[in-house]
DRENTIMI-482475 format. One line per 8 residues: their letters; for each residue x, y, z of C-alpha. Coordinates in pm, whole numbers. Example, Ala and Ser with C-alpha at 12.3 -4.5 7.8 and 13.67 -1.06 7.14 Angstrom:
AS	1230/-450/780 | 1367/-106/714
// end
This chain:
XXXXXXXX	-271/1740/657 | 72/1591/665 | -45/1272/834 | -265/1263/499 | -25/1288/253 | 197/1056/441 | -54/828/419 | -110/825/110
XXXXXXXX	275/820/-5 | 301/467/225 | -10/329/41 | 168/384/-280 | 509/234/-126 | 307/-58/22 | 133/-116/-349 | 493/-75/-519
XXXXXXXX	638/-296/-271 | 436/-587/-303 | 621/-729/-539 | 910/-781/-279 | 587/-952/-27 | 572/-1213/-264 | 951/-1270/-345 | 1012/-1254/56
XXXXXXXX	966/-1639/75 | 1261/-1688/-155 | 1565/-1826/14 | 1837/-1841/-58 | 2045/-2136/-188 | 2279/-2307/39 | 2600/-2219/-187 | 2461/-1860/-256
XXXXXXXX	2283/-1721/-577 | 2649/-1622/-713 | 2707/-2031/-674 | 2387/-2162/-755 | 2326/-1958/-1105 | 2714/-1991/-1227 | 2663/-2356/-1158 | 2362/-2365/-1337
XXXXXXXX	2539/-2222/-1622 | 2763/-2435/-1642 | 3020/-2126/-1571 | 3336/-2224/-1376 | 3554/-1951/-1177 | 3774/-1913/-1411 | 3511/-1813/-1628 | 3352/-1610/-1414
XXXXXXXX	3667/-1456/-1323 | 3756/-1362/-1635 | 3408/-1215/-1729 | 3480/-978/-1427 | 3853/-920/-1493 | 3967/-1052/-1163 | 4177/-1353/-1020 | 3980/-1701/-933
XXXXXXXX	4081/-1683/-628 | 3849/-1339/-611 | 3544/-1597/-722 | 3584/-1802/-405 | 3647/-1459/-202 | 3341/-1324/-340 | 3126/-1657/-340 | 3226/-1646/90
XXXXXXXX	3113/-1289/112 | 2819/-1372/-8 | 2696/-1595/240 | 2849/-1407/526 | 2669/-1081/383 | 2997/-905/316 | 2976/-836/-12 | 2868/-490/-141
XXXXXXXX	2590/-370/-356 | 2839/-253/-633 | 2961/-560/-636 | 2647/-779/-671 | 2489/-569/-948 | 2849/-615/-1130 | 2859/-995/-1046 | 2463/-1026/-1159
XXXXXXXX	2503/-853/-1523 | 2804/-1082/-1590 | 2595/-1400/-1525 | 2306/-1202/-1769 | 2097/-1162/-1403 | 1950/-832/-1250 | 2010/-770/-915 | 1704/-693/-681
XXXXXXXX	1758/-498/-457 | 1478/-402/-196 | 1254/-431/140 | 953/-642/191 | 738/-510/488 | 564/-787/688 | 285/-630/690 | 237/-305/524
XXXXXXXX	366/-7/634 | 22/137/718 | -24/-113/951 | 327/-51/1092 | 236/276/1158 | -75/215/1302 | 19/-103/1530 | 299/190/1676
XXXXXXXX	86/451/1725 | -148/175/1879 | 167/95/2148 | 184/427/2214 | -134/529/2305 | -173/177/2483 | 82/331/2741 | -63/644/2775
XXXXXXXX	-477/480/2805 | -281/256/3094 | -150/561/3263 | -486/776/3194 | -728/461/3346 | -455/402/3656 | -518/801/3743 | -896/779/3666
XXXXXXXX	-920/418/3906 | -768/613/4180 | -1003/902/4206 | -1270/636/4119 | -1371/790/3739 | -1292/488/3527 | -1405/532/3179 | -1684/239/3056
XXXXXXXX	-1508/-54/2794 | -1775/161/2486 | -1591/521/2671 | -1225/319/2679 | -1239/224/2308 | -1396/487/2150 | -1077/736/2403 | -838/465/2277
XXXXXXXX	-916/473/1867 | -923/889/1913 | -618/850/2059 | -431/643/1787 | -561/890/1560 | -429/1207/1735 | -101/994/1728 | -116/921/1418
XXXXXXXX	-142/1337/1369 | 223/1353/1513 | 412/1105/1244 | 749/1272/1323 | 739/1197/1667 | 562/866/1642 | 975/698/1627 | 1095/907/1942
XXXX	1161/674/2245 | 1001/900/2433 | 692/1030/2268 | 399/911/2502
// end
């Protein structure tokens, strides 16, 4: 039941989130986007400085912490609005999370079909590749059943 609505809540994450798949190719400019849009402006420091109501020499401080990832969330969205930008803020899966969840799950129960068929080769019962799959994809799903646990470093 949970595993269900979880489920369900990442497919509706993983739809919302596409938007961020397809902005994930972005980079950034060299100078930084504070740089690169003031520039294209045609906004100086001192300009930008005083649309924040700071010192220029907070312009270069900020336009450093930018490209060293110092800078702070606050900050950006403040920094964005004054140069007429909104600030995106977000997380663009690889994949999808779905498949996230399922390529762990698949890890896990990966270790535990490796420790099953060792045990089952020793007292000479190992299971057929048509037996092996079909135990391995019930597996994943009985995982899958466990979605708090699937993160533990020692769930197996």
């Amino acid at each position: 039941m949970k595993h269900r609505k979880l489920k369900r809540v990442r497919e509706q994450l993983d739809e919302a989130l596409q938007a961020f798949t397809e902005m994930a190719s972005v980079t950034r400019p060299i100078k930084g986007w504070i740089r690169a849009i003031r520039d294209s402006l045609g906004m100086n420091m001192r300009q930008l400085a005083d649309r924040l109501g700071v010192s220029q020499s907070r312009i270069v401080k900020i336009e450093q912490d930018e490209l060293s990832g110092a800078l702070t969330i606050k900050t950006l969205e403040k920094i964005a609005d004054k140069l007429d930008c909104v600030f995106i803020y977000g997380f663009a899966p690889r994949s999808t999370l779905e498949n996230t969840v399922r390529n762990q799950a698949a890890c896990i129960a990966r270790e535990r079909m490796n420790m099953i068929s060792h045990h089952m080769y020793l007292e000479a019962q190992e299971l057929t590749n048509h037996h092996s799959k079909a135990a391995f994809e019930s597996m994943v799903e009985e995982i899958l059943e466990s979605p708090s646990k699937l993160w533990d470093k020692n769930f197996k």
